[in-house]
C-alpha positions in Angstrom: 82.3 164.5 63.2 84.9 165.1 60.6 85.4 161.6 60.0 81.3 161.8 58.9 82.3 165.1 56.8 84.8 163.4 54.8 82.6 160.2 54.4 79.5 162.8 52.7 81.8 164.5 50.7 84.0 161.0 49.2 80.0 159.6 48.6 78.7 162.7 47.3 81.7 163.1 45.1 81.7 159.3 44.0 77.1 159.8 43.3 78.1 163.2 41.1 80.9 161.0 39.0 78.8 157.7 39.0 81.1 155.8 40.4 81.1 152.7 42.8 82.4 151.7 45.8 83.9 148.9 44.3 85.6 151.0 41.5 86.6 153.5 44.3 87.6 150.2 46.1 90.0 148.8 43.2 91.3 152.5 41.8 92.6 153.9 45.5 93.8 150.4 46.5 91.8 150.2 49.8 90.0 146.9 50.6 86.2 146.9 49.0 85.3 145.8 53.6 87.6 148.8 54.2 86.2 151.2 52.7 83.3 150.2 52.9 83.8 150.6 56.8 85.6 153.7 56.7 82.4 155.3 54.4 79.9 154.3 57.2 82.0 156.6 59.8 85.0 155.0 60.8 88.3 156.9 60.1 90.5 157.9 57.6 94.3 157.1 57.3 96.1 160.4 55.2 97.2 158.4 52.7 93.7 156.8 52.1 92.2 160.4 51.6 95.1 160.8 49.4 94.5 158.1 47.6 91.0 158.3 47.1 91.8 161.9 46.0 93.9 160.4 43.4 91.1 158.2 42.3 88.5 160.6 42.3 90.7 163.7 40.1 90.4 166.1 43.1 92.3 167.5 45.6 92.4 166.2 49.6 91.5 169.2 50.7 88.5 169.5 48.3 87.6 166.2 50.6 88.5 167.8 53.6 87.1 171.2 53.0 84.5 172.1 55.8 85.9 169.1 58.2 
């Protein structure tokens, strides 16, 4: 379930900035298939939600938040 949370709010994040997977992809360093993957409900490493976080200009636990 929280794996499904963070997913939402990375996608809803990624819709608000218009940005793509494959920018997300190539700025947080995870693999286009990963994250891909990971976006459809499979599970976040901490330093992937970091990462992403990094990419994105926001904190993790603005990701996290409700998880």
């Amino acid at each position: 379930m929280a794996s499904e949370y963070l997913a939402a709010s990375i996608r809803a994040v990624l819709e608000e900035r218009e940005r793509s997977q494959a920018w997300l992809s190539r700025e947080s360093d995870i693999p286009r298939a990963s994250l891909a993957r990971k976006l459809a409900g499979g599970r976040f490493t901490v330093v992937e939600v970091a990462r992403i976080a990094q990419a994105l200009d926001v904190s993790p636990s603005d990701l996290l938040e409700g998880c």
